[in-house]
OpenMM code with the backbone's topology and positions (N, CA, C; nanometers):
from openmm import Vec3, app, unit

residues = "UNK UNK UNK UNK UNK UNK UNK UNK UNK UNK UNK UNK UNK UNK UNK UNK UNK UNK UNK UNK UNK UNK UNK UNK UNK UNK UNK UNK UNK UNK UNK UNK UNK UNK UNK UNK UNK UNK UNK UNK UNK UNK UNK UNK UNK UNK UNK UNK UNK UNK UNK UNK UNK UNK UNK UNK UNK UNK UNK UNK UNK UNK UNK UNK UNK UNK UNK UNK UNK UNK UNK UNK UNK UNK UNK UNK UNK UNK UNK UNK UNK UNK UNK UNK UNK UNK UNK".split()
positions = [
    Vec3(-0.9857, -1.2765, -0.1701),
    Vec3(-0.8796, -1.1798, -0.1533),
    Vec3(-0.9313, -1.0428, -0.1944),
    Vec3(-0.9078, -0.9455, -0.1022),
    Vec3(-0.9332, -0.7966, -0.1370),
    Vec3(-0.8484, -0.7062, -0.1784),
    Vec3(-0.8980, -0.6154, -0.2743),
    Vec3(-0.7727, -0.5074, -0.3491),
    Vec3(-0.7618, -0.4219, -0.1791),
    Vec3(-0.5875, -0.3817, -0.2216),
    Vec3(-0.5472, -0.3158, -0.1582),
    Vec3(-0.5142, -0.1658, -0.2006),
    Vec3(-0.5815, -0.0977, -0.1454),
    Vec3(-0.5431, 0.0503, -0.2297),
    Vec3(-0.4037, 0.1148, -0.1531),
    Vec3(-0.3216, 0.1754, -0.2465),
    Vec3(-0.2124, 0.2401, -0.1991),
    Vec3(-0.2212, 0.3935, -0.2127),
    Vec3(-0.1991, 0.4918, -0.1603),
    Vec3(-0.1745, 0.5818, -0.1869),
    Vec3(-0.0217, 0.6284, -0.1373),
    Vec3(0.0070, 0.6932, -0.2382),
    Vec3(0.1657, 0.7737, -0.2625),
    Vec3(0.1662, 0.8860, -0.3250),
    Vec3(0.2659, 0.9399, -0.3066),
    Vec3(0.3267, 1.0734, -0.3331),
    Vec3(0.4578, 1.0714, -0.4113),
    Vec3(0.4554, 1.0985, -0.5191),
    Vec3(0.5284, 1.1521, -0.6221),
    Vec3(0.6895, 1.2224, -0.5722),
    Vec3(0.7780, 1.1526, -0.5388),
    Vec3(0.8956, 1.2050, -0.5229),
    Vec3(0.9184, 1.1804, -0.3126),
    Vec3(0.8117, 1.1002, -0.2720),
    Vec3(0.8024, 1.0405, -0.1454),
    Vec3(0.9002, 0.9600, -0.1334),
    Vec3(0.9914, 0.9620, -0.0490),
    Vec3(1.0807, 0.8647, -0.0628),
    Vec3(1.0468, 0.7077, 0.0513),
    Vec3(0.9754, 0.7484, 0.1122),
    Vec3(0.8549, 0.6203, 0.2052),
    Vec3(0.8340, 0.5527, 0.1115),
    Vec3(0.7151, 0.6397, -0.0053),
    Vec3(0.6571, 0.5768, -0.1106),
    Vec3(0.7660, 0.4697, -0.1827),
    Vec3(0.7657, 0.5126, -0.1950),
    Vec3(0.9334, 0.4503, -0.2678),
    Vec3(1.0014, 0.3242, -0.1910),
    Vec3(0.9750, 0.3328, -0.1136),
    Vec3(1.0891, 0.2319, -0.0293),
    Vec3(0.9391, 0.1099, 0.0077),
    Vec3(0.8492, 0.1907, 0.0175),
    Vec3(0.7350, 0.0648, 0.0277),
    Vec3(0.7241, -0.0195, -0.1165),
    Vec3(0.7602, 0.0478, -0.1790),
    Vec3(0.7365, -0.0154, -0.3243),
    Vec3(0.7994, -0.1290, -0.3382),
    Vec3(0.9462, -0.0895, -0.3012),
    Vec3(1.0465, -0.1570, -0.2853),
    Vec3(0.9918, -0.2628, -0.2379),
    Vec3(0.9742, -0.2721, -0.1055),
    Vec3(0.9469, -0.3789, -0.0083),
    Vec3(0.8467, -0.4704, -0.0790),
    Vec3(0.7571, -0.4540, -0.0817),
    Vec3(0.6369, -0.4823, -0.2175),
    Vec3(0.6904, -0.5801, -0.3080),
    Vec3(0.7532, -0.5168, -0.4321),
    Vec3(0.8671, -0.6090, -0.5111),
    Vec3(0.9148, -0.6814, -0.4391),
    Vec3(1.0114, -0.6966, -0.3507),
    Vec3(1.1330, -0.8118, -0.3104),
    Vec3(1.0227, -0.8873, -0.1999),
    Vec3(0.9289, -0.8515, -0.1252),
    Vec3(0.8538, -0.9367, -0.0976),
    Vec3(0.7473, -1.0661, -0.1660),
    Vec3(0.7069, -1.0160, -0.2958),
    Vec3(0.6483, -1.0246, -0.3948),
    Vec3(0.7490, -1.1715, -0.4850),
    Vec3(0.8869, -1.1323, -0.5146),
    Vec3(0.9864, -1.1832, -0.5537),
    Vec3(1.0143, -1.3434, -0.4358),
    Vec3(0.9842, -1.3027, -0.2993),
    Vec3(0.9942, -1.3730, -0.2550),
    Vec3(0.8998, -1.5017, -0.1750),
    Vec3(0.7968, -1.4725, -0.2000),
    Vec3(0.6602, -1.5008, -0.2301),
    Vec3(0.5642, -1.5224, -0.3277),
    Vec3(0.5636, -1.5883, -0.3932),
    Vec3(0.4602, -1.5519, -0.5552),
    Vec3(0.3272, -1.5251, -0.5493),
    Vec3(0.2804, -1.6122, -0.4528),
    Vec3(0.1874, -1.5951, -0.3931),
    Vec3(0.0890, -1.4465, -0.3739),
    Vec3(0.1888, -1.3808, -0.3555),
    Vec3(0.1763, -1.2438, -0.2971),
    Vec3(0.1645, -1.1896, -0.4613),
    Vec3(0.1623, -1.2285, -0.5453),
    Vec3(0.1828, -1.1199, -0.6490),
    Vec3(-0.0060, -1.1261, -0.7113),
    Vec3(-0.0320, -1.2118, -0.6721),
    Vec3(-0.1884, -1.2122, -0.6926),
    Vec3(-0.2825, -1.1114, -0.5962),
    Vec3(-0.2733, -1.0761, -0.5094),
    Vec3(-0.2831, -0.9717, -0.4714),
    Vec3(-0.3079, -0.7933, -0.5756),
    Vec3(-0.4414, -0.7989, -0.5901),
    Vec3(-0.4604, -0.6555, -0.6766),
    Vec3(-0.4131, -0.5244, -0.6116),
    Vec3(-0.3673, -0.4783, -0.6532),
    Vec3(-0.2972, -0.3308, -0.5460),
    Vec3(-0.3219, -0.2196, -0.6390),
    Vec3(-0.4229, -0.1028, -0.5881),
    Vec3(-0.4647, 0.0433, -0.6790),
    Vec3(-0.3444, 0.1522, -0.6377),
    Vec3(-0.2712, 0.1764, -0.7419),
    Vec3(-0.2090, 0.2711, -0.6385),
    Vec3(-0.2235, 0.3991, -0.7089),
    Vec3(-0.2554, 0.4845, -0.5903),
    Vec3(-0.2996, 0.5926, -0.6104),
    Vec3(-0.1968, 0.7069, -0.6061),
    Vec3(-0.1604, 0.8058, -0.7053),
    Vec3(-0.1041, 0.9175, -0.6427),
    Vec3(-0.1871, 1.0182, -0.6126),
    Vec3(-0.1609, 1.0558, -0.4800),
    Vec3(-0.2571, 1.1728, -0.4175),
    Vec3(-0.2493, 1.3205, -0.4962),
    Vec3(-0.1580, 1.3670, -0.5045),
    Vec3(-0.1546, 1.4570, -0.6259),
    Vec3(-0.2290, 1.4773, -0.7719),
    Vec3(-0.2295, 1.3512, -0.8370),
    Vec3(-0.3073, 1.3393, -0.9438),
    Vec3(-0.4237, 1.3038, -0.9094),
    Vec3(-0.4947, 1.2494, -0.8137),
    Vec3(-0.6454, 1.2198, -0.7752),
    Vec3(-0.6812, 1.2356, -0.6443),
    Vec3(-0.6607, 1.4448, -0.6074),
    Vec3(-0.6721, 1.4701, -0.4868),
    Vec3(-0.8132, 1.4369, -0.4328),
    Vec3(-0.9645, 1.4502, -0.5278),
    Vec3(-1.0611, 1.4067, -0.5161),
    Vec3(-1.0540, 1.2804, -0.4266),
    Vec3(-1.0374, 1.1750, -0.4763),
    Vec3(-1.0263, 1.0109, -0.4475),
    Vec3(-0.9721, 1.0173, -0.3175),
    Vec3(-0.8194, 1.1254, -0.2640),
    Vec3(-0.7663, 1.0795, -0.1829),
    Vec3(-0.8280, 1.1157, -0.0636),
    Vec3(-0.8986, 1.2331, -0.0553),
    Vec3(-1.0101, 1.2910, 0.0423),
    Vec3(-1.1135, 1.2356, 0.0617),
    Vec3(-1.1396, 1.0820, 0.0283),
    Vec3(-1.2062, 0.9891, 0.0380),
    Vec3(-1.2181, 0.9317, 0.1569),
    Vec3(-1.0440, 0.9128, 0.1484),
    Vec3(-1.0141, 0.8249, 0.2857),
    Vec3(-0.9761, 0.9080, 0.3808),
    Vec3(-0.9592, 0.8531, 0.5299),
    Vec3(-0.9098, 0.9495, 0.6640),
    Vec3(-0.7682, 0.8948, 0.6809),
    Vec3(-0.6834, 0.9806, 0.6277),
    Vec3(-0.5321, 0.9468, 0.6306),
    Vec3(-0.5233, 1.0814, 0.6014),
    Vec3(-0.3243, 1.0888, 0.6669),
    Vec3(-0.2610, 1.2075, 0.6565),
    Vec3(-0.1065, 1.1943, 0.6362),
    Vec3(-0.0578, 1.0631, 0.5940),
    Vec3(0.0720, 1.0315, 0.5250),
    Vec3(0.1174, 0.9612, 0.4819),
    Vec3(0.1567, 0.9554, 0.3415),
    Vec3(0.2247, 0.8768, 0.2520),
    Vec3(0.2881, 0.7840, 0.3128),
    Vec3(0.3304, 0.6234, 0.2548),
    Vec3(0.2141, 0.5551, 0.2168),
    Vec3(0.1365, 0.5508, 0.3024),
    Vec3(0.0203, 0.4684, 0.2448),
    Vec3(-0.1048, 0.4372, 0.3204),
    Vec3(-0.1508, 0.3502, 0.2639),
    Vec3(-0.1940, 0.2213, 0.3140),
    Vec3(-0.2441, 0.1065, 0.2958),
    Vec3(-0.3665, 0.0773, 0.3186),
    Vec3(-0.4985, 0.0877, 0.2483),
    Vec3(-0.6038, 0.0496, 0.2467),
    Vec3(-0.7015, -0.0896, 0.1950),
    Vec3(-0.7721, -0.1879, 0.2824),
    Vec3(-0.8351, -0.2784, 0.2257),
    Vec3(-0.9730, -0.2168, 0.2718),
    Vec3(-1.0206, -0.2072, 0.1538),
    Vec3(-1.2132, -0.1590, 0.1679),
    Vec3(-1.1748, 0.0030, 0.2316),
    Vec3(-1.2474, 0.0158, 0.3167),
    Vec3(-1.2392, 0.1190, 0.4205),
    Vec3(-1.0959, 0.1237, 0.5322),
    Vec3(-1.0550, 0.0168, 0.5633),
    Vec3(-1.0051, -0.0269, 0.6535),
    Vec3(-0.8390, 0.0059, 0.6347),
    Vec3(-0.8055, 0.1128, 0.7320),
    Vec3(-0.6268, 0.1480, 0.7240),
    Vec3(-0.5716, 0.0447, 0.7538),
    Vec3(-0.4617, 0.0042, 0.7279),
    Vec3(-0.4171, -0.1277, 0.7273),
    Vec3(-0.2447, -0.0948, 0.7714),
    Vec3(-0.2193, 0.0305, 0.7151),
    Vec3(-0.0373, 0.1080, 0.7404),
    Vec3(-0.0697, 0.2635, 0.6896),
    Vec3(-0.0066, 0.3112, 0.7842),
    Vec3(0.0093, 0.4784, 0.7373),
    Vec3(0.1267, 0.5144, 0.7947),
    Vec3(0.1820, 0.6200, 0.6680),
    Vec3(0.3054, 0.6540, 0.6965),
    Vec3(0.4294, 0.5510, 0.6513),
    Vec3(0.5682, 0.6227, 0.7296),
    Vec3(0.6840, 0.5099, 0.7196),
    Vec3(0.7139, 0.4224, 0.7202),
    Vec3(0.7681, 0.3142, 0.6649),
    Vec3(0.7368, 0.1720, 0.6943),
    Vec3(0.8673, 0.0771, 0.6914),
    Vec3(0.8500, -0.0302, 0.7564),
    Vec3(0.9417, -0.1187, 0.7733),
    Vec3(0.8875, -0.2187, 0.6438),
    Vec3(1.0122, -0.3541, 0.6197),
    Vec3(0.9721, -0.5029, 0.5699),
    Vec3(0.8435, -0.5231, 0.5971),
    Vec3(0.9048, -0.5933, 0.7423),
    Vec3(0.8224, -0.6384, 0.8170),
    Vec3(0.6792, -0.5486, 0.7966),
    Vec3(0.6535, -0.4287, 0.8434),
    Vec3(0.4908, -0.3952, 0.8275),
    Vec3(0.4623, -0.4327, 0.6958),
    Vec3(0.5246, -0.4032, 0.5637),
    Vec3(0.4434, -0.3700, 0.4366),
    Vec3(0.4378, -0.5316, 0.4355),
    Vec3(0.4998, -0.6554, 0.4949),
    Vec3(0.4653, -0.8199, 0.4787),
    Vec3(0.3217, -0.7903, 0.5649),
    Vec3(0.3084, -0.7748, 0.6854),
    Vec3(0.2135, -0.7854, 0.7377),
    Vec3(0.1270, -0.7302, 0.6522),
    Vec3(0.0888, -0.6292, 0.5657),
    Vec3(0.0274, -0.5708, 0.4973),
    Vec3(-0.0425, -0.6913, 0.4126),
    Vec3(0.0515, -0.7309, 0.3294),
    Vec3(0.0317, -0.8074, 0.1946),
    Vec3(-0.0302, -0.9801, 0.2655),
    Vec3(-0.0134, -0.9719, 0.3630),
    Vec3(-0.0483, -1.1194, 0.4015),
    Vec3(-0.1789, -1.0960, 0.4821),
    Vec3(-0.2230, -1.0033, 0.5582),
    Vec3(-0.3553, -0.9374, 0.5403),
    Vec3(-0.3916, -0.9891, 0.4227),
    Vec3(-0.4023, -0.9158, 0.3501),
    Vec3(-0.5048, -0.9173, 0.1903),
    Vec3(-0.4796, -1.0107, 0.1294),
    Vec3(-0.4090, -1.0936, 0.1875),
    Vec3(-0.3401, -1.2503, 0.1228),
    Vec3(-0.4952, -1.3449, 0.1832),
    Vec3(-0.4881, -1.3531, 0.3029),
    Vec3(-0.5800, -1.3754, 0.3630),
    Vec3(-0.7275, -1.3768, 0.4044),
    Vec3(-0.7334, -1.2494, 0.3357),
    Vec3(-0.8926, -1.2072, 0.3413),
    Vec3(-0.9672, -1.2783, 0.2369),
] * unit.nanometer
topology = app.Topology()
chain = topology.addChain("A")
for resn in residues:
    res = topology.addResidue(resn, chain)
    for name in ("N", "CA", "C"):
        topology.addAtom(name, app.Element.getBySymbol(name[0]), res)
């Protein structure tokens, strides 16, 4: 299984609602809570975030590899977590 890096934004309300999804997916899955997740705020580690090729909160990274960018549904941030469930 591979860490998943997150990046967010501080007062993002995406951010926020992915989080969400995250938890009650997490809650509903246990499975899923083994899963390592970095989460990054882009603000506090603008360095790090100019790392990656993204341009909106959230953003879902395994290794190199975008995985979700931007707004998000359930459904994507599951697909997300079952990715890296998987790997």
């Amino acid at each position: 299984m591979k860490e998943l890096t997150l990046f967010v934004m501080r007062g993002c309300p995406h951010c926020r609602m992915a989080q969400q999804f995250t938890e009650e997916l997490c809650r509903e899955d246990p499975r899923l809570r083994q899963i390592p997740i970095r989460q990054i705020d882009e603000n506090e580690q603008p360095e790090l975030a100019n790392r990656y090729d993204y341009y909106y909160v959230p953003c879902y990274f395994m290794g190199e590899e975008k995985l979700h960018e931007g707004r998000c549904t359930k459904e994507q941030i599951r697909k997300v977590l079952y990715t890296a469930l998987e790997s």
